[in-house]
N, C-alpha and C positions, 0 to 999 in steps of 0.2 A: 411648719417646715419652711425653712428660709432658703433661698438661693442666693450663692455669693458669687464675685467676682473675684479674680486676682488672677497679675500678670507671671506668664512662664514663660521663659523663651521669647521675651519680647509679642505674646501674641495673649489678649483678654481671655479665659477661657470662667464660662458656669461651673460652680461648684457647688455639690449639694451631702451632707451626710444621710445617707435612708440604714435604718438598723444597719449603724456601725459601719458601714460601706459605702468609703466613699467613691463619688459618682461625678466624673465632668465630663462638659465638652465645651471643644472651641468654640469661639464665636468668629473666627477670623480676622480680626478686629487686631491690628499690631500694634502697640506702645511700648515704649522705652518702660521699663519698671519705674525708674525715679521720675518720671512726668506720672506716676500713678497713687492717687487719695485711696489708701488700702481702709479707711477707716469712713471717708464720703461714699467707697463705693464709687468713685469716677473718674473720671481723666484731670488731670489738675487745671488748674487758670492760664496754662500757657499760650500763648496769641499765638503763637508757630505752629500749633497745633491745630490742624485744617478742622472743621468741624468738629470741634470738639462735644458744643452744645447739641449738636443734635446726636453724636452719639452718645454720652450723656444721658441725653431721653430715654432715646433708645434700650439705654440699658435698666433705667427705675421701669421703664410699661413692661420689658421682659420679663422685669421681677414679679411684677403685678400680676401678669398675665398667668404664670407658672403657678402662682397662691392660687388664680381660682381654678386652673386648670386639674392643683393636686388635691383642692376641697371637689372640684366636682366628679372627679374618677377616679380616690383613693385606690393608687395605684400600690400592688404587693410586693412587684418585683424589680429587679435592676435595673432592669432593661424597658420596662413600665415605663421606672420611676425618669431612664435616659431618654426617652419616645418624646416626655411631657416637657423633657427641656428642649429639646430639638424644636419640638410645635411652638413653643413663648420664645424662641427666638428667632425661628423662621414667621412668625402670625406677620411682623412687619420688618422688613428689611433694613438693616444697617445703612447709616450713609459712611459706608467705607470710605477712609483717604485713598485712593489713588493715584497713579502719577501724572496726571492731566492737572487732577485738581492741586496737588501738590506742587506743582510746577508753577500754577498763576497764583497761587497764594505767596510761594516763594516768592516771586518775580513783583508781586503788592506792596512784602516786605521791605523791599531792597532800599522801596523811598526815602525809608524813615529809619535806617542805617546807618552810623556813625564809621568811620572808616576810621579804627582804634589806633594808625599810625599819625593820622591827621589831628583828628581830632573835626573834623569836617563833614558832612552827607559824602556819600557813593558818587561819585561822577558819573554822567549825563551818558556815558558809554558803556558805564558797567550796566546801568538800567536797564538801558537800553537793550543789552545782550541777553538780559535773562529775559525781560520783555518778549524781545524774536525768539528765543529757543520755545518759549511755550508754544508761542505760533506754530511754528515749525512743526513740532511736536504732533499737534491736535491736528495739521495739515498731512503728515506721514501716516497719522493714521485713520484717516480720511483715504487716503490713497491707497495706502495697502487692504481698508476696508474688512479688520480684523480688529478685537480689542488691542491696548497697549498700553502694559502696566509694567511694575516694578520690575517682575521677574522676566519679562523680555529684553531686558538690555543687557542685553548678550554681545559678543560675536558678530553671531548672522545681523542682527538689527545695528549693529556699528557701520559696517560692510554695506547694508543696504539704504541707512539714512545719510551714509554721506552720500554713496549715489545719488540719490534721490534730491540732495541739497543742489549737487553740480550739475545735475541736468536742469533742474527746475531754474535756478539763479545763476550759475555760471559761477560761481564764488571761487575764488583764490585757496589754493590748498591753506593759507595765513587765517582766512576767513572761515574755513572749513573746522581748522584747526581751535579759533577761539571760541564754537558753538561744542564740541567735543568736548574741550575743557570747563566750560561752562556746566555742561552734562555731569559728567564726574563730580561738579562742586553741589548740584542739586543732589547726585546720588549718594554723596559723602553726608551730606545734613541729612536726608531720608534715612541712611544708617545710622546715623549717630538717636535720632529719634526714635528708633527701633519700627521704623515703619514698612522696613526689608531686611532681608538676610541676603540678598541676591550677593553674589561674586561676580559676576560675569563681567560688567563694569573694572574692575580691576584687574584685570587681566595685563599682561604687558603689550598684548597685541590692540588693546582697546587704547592706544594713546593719542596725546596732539598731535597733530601734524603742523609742521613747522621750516618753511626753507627761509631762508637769508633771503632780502628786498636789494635789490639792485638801486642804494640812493647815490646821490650828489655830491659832493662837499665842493665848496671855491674854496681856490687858494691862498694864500696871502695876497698875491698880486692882486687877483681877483676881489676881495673885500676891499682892499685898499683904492679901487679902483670906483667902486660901488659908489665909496665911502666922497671920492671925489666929486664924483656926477654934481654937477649945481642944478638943483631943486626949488629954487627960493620962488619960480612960478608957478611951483605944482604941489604945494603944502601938503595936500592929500597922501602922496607919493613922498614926502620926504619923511613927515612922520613913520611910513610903514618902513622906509630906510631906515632909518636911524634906530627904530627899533631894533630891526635885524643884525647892525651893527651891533647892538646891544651882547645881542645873543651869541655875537662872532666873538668878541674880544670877552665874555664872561662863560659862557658854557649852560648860562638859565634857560629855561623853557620858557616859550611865547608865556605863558600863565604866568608864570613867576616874574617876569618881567612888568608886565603891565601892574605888578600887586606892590612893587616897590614905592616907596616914598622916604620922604627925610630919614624919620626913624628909622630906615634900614641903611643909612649910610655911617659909619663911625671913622673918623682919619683915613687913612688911604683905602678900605675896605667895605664892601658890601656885606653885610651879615643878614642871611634872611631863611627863612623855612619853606624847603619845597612843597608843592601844595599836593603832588603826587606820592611825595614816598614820605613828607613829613622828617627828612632829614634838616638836622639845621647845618649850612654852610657858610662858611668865609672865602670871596672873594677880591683879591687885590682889584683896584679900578685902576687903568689906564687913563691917561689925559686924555684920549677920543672919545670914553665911555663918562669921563668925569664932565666933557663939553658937552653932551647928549643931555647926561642928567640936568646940567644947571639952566640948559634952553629950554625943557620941556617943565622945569621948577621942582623935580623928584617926582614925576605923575604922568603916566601916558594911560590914555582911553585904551578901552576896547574895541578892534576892529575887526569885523566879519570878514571885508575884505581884503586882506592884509596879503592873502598867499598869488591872490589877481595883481595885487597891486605891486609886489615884489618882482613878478615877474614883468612887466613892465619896468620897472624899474633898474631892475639885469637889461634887457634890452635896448634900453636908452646906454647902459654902461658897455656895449658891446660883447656881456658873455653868452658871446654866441658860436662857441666851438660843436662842432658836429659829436654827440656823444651815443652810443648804441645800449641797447636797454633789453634788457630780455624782463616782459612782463605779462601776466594776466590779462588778456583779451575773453571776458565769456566763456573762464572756466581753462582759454586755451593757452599755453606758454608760447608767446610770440617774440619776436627779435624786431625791435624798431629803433630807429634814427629820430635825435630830438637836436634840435637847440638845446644849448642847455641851458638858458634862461627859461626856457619852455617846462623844465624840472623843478626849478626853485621853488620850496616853501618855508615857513617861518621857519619849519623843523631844521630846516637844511643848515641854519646858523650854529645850532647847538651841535650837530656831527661837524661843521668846519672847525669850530673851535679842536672839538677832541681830536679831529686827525691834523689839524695843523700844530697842537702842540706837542704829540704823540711825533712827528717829523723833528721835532726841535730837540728831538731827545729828552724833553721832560718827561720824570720818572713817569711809569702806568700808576702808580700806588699816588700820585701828588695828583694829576689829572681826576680818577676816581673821586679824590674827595670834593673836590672841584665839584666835579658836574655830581655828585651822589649816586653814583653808579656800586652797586656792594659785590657785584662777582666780575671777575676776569670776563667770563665767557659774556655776560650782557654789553661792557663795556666795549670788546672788539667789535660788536657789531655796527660799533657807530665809527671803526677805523676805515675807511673808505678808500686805502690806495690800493693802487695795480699792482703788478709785479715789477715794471720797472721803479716805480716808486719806494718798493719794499728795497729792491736792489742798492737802489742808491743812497736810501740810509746805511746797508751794510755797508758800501762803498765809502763812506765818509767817516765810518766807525773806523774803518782800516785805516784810514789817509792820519786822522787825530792821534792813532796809536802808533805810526809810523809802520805800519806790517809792510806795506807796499816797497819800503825803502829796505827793509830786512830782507823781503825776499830776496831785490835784486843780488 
């Protein structure tokens, strides 16, 4: 009398034939069908698959266990025969996946992940995030002091672990919003794996939370003023300049700047692969950007302190207008007065670029390809003017088409 396995519904159940009647039960045990060896009897070789070896075991001693349980108390009836399986699979306990242990095996994975746009490993922050979310995780439920698995993530435990994040850390709704989305991308592979059936996750009320960041951009004047400063005694500070310049007058990110060299210059143009999004772009170089390259030989270092040193370096160039900021204080939305050298970071060159060319009337769709931007809505985010600034492009659209003189 043999006992088999085989997946339904995504969940391992014991199958046994006694005179002609067949006979199962669950093991509770969920897999994907196609992760399942219908012919080994076991979970396939797949590494994403948390424990697999030990349930595996699990599942040949159950077999075993059942053989001598059904030689030792040849059992007559159905329910006999369902008793004897219940006992060979309760005799020793599954090491069930769960979402604790699924979360840091996830989060193990991520190292050794190829980012299929790049062709690259995961960045140093995606890690990092699946990294904290397990924390988090194990520490929520530590706090609530209740179990917490697949079928809790709900609703109520959305509602109650972002609380729980902003009171504990004070996190930025931004902050709040990238560990939520992080969540859904573990509970999307959990389902894809057949390791849950849960909905609750999907809900439209279970989403990011996301508000626009109050950033910087300098002006033309401003860059060009930067650009002025003589440096020739403070090397340290003119490299992180001239980098930024980089970024003003091309639209590259700190990364991609520092990754150039000859072979990414061709006649008047930079051709090079973002290291983010794996887009390849062509950018025109400027004589201030082509003088940068040729000083530094196509090769600039990496610098840690590059966002200290900029700012510093605005400050010697006097951009220091009083600017007002509504930001994240400890979870609390506060209104504060900066310098606005006191704002600059590397980032801050690639949003001048986009909104100083986006001023110039150069097309949105020409800009985009520029900086590798693929949707409208990511794009504006890096448009940084006021309302009178909006204004006055309108104003000068009119003045070119001559409306102002028609009206009169």
């Amino acid at each position: 009398m043999n006992l088999n396995f085989q997946v339904r519904n995504n969940t391992i159940v014991a199958r046994i034939k006694h005179f002609n009647v067949e006979i199962q039960t669950s093991t509770g045990i969920k897999v994907k069908k196609e992760c399942w060896n219908i012919n080994a009897q076991q979970i396939k070789n797949i590494t994403s698959i948390v424990n697999r070896v030990d349930i595996n075991r699990y599942l040949l001693e159950s077999k075993e266990r059942f053989q001598r349980f059904y030689l030792e108390n040849q059992p007559r009836t159905k329910d006999e025969v369902r008793e004897l399986i219940k006992r060979a699979l309760s005799n020793e306990k599954a090491t069930r996946i769960d979402l604790l242990s699924f979360a840091k095996s996830f989060s193990d994975q991520q190292s050794k992940k190829i980012n299929p746009k790049t062709g690259k490993p995961l960045a140093k922050s995606t890690l990092s995030k699946f990294r904290l979310l397990h924390e988090h995780l194990s520490e929520f439920k530590n706090y609530c002091g209740k179990p917490l698995d697949f079928d809790n993530i709900d609703l109520d435990f959305y509602y109650n672990f972002l609380a729980y994040l902003k009171e504990k850390y004070q996190y930025s709704p931004n902050t709040l919003g990238k560990y939520i989305q992080a969540l859904k991308t573990l509970m999307n592979e959990a389902t894809e794996q057949g390791l849950t059936d849960s909905k609750g996750f999907k809900s439209n009320h279970f989403k990011r939370i996301s508000v626009d960041a109050e950033n910087i951009y300098l002006t033309d004047l401003e860059v060009r003023a930067i650009l002025a400063v003589d440096l020739s005694d403070k090397p340290h500070l003119e490299r992180s300049r001239d980098i930024f310049i980089v970024g003003c007058y091309t639209g590259l990110r700190y990364q991609d700047i520092i990754s150039l060299n000859r072979g990414s210059v061709s006649g008047n143009y930079i051709n090079t692969v973002q290291a983010k999004t794996g887009d390849r772009v062509t950018i025109p170089i400027l004589p201030q950007v082509l003088r940068i390259l040729e000083k530094y030989d196509y090769q600039f270092k990496s610098n840690a302190k590059i966002n200290k040193q900029l700012k510093e370096v605005c400050k010697i160039a006097k951009i220091d207008q009083v600017v007002r900021q509504k930001s994240y204080v400890k979870g609390v939305l506060v209104d504060q007065s900066f310098k606005k050298y006191e704002l600059v970071s590397s980032h801050a060159a690639r949003r001048s670029f986009a909104t100083n060319s986006y001023q110039k009337g150069i097309p949105t769709a020409t800009i985009m390809k520029i900086t590798g931007h693929r949707t409208e809505k990511s794009f504006y985010k890096y448009i940084k003017l006021d309302n009178k600034e909006h204004a006055d492009i309108l104003l000068k659209a009119w003045q070119s088409e001559s409306i102002l003189d028609i009206a009169k």
